[in-house]
VEXTOR-362729 format. One line per field, with one value per residue: x negated, y, z negated of N, C-alpha, C, O in turn; residue in three letters. Coordinates in Angstrom, 1 decimal, padded with zeros to 4 digits, m for minus. Each point is the difference from the previous one (the first is absolute). Example, Ala and Ser with C-alpha at 12.3 -4.5 7.8 and 13.67 -1.06 7.14 Angstrom:
// VEXTOR-362729
n_X	[m013.2_001.4];
n_Y	[m005.7_001.1];
n_Z	[m007.8_001.4];
ca_X	[000.9_m000.9];
ca_Y	[001.2_001.1];
ca_Z	[000.0_000.0];
c_X	[m000.9_000.8];
c_Y	[001.2_001.1];
c_Z	[000.0_m000.8];
o_X	[m001.0_m000.5];
o_Y	[000.0_001.1];
o_Z	[m000.7_m000.1];
r	[ALA_SER];
This chain:
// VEXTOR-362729
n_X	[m020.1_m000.6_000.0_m000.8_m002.0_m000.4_m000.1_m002.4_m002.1_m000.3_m000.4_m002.1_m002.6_000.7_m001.2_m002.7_000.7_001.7_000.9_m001.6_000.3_002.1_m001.7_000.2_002.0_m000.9_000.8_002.3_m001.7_m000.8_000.5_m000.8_001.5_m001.6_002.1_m001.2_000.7_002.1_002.1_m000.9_002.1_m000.1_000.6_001.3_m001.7_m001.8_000.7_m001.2_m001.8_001.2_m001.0_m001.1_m000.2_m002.5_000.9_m001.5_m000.7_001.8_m000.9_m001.7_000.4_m002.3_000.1_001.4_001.9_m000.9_m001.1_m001.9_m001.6_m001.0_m001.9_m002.1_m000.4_m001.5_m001.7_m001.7_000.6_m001.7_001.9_m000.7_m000.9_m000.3_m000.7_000.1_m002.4_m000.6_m001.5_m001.1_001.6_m001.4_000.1_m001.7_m002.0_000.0_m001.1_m002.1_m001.1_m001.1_m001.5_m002.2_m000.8_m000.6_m001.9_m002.1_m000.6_m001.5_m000.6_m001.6_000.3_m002.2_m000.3_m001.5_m000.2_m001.1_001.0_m001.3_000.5_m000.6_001.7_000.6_m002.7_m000.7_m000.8_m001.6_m001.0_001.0_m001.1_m001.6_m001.7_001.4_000.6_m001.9_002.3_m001.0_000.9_m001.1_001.9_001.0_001.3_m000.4_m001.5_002.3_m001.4_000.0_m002.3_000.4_m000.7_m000.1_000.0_m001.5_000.9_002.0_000.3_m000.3_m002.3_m001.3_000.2_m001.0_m002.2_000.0_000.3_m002.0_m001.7_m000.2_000.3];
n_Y	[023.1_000.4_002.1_002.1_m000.2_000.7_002.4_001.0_m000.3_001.5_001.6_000.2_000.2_001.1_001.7_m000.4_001.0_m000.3_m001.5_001.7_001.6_m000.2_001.1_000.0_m000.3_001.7_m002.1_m000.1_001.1_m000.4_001.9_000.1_002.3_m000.5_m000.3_002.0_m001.5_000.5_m001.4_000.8_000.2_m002.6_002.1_m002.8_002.0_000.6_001.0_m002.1_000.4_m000.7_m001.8_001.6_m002.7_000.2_002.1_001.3_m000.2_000.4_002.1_m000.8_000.3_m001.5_002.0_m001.7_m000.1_m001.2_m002.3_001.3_000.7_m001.5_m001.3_001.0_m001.1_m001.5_m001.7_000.9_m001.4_m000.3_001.1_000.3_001.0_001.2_m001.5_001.5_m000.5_001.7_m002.0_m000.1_m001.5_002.1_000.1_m001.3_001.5_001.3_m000.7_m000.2_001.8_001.7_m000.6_000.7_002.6_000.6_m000.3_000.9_002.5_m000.5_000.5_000.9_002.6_m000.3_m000.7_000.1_001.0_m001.2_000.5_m001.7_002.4_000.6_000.2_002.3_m000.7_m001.3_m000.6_001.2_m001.9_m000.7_000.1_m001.1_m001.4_001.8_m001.3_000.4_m000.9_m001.6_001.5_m001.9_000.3_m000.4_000.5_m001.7_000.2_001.0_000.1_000.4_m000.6_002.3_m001.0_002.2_m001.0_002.1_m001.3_000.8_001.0_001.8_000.4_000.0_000.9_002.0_000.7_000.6_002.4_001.0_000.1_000.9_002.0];
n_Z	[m022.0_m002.0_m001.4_001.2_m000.1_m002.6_m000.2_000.7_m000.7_m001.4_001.1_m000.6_m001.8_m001.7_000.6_m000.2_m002.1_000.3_001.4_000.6_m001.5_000.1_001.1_m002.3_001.0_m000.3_m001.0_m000.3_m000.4_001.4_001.5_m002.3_000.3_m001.1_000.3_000.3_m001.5_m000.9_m000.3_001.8_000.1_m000.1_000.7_m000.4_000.1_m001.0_001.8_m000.9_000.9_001.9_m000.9_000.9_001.1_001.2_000.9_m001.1_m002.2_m001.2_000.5_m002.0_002.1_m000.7_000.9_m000.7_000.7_001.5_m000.8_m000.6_001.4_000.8_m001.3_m000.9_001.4_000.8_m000.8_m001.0_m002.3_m001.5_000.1_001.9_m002.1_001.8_m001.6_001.7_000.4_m001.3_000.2_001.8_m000.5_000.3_002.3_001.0_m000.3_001.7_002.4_000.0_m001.7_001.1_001.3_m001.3_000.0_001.8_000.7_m001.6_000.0_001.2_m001.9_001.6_m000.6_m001.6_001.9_m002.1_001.6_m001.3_001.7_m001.1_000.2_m002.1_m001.6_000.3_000.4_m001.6_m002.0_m001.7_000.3_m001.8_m001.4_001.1_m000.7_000.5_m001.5_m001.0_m001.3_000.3_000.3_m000.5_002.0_m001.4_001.8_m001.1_m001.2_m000.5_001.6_m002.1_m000.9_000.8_m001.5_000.7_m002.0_m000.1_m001.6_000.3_m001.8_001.8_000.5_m001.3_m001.9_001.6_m000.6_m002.8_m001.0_000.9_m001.5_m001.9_000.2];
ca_X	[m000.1_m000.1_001.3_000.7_m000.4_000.4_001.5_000.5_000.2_000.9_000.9_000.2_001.1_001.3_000.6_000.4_000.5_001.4_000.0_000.8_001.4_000.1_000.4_001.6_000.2_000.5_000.9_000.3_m000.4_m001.2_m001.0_000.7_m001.3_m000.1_000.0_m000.3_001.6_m000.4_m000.8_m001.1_000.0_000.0_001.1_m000.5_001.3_m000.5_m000.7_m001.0_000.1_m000.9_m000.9_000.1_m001.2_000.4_000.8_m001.3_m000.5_000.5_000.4_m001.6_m001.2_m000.6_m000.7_m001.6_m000.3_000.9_001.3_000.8_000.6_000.9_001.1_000.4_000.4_000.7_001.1_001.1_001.4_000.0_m000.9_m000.9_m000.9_m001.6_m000.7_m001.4_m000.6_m001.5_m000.7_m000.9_001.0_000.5_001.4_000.4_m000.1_001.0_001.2_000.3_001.0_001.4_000.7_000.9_000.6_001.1_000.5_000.8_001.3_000.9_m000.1_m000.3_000.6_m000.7_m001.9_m001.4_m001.5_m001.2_m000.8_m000.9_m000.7_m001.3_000.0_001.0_000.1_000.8_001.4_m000.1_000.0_001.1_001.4_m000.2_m000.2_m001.2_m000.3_000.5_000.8_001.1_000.7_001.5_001.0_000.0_001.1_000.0_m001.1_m000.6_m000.2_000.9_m000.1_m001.6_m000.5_m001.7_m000.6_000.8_001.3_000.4_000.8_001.3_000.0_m000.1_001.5_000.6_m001.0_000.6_001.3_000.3_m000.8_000.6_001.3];
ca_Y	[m000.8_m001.6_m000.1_m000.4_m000.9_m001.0_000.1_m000.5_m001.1_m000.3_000.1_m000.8_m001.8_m000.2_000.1_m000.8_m000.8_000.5_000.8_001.3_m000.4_001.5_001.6_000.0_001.6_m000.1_000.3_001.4_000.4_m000.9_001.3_000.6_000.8_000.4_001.4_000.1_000.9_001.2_m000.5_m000.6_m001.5_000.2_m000.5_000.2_000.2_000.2_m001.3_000.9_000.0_m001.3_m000.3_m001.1_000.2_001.2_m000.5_000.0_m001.1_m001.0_000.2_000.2_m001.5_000.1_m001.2_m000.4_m000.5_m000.2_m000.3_000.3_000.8_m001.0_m000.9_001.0_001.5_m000.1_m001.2_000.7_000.7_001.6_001.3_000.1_000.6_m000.2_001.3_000.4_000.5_m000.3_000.6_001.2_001.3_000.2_000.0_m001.4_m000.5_000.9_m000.3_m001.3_m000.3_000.6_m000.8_m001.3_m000.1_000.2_m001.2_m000.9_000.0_m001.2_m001.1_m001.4_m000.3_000.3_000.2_001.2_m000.8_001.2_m000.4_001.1_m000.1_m000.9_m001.7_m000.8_001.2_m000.9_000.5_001.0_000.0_m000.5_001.7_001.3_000.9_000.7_001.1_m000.5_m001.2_m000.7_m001.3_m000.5_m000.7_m001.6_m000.6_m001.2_m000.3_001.5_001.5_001.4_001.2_m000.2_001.3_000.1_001.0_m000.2_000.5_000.0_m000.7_m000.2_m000.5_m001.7_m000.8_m000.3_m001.5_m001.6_m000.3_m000.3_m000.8_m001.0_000.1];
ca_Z	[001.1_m000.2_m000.1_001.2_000.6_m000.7_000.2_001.3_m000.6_m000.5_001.4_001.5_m000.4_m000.1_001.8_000.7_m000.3_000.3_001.1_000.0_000.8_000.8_m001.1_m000.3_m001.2_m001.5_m000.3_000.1_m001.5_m000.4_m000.5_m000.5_m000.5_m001.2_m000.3_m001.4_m000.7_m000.6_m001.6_m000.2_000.7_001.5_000.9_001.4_001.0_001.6_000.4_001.1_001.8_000.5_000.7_001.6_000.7_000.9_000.9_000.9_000.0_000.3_001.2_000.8_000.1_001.3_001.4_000.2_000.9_001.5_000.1_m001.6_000.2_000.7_m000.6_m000.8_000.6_001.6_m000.4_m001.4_000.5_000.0_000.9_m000.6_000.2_000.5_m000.4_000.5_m001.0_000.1_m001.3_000.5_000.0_m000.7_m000.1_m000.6_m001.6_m000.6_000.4_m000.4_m001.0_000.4_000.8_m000.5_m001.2_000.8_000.4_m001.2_m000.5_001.2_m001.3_000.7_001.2_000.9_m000.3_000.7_000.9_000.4_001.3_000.3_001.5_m000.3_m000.2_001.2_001.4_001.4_m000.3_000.3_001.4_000.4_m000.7_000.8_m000.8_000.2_m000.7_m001.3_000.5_000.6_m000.3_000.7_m000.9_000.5_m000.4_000.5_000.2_000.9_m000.7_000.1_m000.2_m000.6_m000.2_000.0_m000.4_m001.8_m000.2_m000.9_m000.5_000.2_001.5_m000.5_000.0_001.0_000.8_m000.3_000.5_001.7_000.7_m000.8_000.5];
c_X	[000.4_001.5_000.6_m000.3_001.2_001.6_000.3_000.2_001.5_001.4_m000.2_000.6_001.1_000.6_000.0_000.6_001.1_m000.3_001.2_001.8_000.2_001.1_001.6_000.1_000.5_001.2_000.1_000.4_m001.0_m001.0_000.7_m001.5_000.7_000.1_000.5_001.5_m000.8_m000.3_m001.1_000.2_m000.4_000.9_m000.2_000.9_m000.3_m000.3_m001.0_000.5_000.2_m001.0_000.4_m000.9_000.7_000.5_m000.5_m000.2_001.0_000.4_m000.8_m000.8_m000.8_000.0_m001.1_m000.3_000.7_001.3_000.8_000.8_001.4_001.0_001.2_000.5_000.7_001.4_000.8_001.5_000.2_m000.8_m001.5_m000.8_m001.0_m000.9_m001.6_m000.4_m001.4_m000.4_m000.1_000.9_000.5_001.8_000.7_000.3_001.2_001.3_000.5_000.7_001.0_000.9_000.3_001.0_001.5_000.5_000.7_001.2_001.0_000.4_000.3_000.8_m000.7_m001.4_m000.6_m001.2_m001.0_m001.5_m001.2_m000.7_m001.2_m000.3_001.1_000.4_001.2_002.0_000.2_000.0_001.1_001.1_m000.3_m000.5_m001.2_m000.2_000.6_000.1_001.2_001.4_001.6_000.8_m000.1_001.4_000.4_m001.2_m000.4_m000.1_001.1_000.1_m001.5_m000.9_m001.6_m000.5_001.1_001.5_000.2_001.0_001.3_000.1_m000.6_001.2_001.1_m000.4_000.5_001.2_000.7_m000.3_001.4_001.4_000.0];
c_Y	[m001.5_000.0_m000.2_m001.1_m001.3_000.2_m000.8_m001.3_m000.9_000.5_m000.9_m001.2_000.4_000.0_m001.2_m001.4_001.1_000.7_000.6_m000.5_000.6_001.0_000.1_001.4_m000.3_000.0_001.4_000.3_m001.3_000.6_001.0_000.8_000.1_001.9_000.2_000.5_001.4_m000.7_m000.7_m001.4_000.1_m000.8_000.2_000.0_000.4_m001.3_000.1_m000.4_m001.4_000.1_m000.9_000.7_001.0_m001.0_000.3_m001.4_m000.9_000.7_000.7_m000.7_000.9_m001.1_m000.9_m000.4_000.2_m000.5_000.1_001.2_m000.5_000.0_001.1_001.6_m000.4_m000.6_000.7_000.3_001.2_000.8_000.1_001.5_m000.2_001.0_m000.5_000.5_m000.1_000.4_001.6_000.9_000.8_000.3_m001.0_m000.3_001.3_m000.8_m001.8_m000.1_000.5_m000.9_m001.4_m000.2_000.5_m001.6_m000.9_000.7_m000.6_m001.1_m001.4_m000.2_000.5_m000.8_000.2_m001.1_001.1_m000.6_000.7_m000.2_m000.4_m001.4_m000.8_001.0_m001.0_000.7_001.4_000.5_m000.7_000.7_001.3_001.0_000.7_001.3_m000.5_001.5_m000.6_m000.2_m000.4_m000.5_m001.4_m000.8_m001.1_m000.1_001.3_001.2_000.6_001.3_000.1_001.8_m000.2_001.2_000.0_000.3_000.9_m001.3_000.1_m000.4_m001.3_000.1_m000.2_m000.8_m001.1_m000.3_m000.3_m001.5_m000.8_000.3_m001.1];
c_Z	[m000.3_m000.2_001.2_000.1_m000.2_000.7_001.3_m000.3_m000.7_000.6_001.3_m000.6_000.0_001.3_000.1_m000.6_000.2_001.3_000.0_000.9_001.1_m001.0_000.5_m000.4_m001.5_000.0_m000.6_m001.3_m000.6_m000.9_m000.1_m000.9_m001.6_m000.4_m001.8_m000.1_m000.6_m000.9_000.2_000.6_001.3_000.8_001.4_001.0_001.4_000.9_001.2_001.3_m000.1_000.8_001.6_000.5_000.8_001.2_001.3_000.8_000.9_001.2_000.9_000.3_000.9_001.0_m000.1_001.9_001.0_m000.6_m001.1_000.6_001.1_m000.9_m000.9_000.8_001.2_m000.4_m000.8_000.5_m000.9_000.3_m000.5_000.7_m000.2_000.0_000.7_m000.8_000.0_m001.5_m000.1_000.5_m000.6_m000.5_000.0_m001.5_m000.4_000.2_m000.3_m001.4_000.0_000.8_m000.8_m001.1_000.9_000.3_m001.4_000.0_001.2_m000.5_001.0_001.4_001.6_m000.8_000.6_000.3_000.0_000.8_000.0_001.1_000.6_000.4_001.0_000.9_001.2_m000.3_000.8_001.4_000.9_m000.2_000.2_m001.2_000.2_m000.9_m001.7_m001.1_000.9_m000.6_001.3_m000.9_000.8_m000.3_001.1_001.0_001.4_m000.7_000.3_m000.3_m000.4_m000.6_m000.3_m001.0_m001.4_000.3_m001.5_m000.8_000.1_001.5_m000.6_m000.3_000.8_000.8_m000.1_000.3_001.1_000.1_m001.0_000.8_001.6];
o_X	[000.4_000.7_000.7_001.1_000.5_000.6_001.0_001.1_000.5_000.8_001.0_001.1_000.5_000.9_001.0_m000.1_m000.8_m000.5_001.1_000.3_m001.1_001.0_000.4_m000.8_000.7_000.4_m001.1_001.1_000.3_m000.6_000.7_m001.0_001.2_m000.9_000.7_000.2_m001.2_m001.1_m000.1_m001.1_m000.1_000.1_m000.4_001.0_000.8_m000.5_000.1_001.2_m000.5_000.0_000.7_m000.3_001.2_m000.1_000.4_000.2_m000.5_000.8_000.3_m000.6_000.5_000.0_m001.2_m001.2_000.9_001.0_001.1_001.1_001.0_001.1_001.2_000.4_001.1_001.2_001.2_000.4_001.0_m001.3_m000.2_000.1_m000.4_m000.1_m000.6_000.8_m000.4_000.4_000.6_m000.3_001.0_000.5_001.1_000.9_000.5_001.0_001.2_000.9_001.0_001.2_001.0_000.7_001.0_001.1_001.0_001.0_001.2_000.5_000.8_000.2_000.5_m000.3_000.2_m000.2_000.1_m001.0_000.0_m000.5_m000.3_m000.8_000.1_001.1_000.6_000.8_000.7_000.5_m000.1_000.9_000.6_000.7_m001.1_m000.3_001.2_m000.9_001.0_000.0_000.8_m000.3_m000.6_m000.1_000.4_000.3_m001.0_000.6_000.5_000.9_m000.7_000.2_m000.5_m000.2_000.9_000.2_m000.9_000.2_000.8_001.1_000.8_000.6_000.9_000.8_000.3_000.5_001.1_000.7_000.7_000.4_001.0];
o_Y	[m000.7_m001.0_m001.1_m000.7_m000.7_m001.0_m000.7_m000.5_m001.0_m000.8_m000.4_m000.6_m000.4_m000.8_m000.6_m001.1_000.9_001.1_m000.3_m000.8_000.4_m000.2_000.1_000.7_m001.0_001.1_000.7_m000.5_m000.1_m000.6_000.5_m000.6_000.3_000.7_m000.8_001.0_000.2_000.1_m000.9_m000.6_001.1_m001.3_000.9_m000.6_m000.1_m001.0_000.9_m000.4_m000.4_000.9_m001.1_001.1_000.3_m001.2_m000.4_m000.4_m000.6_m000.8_000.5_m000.6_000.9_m001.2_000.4_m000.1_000.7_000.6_m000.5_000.2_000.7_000.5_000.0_001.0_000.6_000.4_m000.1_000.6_000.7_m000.1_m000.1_000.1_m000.7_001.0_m000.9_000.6_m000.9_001.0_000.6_001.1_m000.4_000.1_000.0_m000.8_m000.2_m000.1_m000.4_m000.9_m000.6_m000.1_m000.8_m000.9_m000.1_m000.4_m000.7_m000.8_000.1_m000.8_m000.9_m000.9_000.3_000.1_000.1_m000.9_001.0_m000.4_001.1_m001.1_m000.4_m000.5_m001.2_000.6_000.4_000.5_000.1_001.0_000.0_000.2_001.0_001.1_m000.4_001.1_m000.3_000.9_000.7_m001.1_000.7_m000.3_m000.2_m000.6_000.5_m000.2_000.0_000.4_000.1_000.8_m000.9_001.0_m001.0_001.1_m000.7_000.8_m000.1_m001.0_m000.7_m000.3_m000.7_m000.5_m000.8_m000.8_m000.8_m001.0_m000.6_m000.7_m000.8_m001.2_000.0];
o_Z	[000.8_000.5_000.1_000.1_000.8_000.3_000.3_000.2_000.5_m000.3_000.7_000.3_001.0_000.2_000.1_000.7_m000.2_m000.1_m000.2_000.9_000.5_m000.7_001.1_m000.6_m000.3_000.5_m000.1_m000.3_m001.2_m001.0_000.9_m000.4_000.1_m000.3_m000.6_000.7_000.2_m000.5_m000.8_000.2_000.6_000.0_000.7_000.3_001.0_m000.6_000.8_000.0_m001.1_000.8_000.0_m000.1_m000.1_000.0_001.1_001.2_001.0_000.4_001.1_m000.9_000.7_m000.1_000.3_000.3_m000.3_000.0_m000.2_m000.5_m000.1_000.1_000.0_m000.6_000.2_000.1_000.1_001.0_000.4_000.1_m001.2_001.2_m001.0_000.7_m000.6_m000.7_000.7_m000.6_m000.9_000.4_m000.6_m001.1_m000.5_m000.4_m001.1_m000.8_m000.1_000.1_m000.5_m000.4_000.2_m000.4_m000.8_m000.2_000.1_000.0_m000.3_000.8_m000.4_000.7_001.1_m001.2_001.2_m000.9_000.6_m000.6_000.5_000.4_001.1_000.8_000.2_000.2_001.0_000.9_001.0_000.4_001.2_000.7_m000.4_m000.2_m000.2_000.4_m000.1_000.1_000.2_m000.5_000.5_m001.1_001.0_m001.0_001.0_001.1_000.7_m000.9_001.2_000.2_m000.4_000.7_m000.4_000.7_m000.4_000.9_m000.7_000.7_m000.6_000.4_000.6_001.0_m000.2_000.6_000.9_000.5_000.1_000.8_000.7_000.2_000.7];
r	[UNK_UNK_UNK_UNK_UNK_UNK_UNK_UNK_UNK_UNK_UNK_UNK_UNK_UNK_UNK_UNK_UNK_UNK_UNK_UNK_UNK_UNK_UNK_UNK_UNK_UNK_UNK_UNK_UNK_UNK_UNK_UNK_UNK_UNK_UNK_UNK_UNK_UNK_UNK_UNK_UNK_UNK_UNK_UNK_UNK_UNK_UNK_UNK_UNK_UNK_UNK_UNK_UNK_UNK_UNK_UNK_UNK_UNK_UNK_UNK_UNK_UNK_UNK_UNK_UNK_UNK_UNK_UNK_UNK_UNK_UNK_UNK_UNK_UNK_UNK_UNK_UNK_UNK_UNK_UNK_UNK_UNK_UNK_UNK_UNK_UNK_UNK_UNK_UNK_UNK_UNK_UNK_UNK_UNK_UNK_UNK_UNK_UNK_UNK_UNK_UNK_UNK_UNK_UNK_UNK_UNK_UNK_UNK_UNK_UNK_UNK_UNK_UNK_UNK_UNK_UNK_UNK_UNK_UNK_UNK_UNK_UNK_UNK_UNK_UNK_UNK_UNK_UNK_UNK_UNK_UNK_UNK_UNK_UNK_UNK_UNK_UNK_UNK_UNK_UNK_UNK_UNK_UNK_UNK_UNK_UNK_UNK_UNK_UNK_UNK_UNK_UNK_UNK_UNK_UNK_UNK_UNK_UNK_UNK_UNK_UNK_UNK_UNK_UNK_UNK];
């Protein structure tokens, strides 16, 4: 215990005299695995993965409000899907990674909004949402398309592709 303690310690001071960058990928052979020759050396010749943050991230946001959703989904000049949603769903939680990990391979030519119905019954009731999950396409601030309940991963890719064409 005292050990964790000391580590957390001695990590925060360094964070906080060096604040974190934002995460770069490794140049490409950076890392390299040490493999044994038959004479006993070690040669390097494999190389590992680069590291990059997930791309989740940069084409997932929540809704916090009325006009974040204004500003981030109505106003948006790219397409955006809209994912309705509730804690307490169970086909939400099948259908929401699925849907975002379809949206990263769009590599930014769509993003995802996830609206939980709970917290923005006002939205839910404006989009006519009566049953989760929801999701709409959203391209220049009108719906164009909309589906209610689980998809597969090849009716999601015809979803985006409609909404992205």
């Amino acid at each position: 215990m005292a050990q964790r303690l000391l580590l957390r310690r001695c990590l925060a001071s360094i964070i906080s005299r060096n604040p974190p960058q934002r995460w770069a990928p490794l140049p490409t052979g950076a890392l390299q695995t040490p493999q044994l020759s038959p004479g006993g050396l070690a040669v390097r010749s494999r190389q590992a993965r680069s590291l990059y943050t997930s791309r989740v991230c940069a084409t997932t946001f929540n809704i916090q409000d009325g006009p974040d959703f204004q500003d981030r989904v109505v106003n948006s000049e790219t397409p955006v899907v809209v994912d309705f949603h509730a804690q307490w769903c169970g086909p939400c939680k099948i259908l929401g990674p699925r849907l975002e990990k379809m949206v990263a391979k769009q590599q930014g030519k769509v993003v995802m909004a996830k609206v939980d119905i709970d917290d923005h019954t006002d939205l839910a009731i404006e989009y006519e949402v009566s049953a989760v999950p929801t999701v709409l396409a959203i391209k220049n601030g009108d719906v164009v398309d909309k589906f209610v309940g689980i998809k597969d991963e090849d009716q999601l890719e015809a979803f985006l592709k409609k909404l992205i064409d």
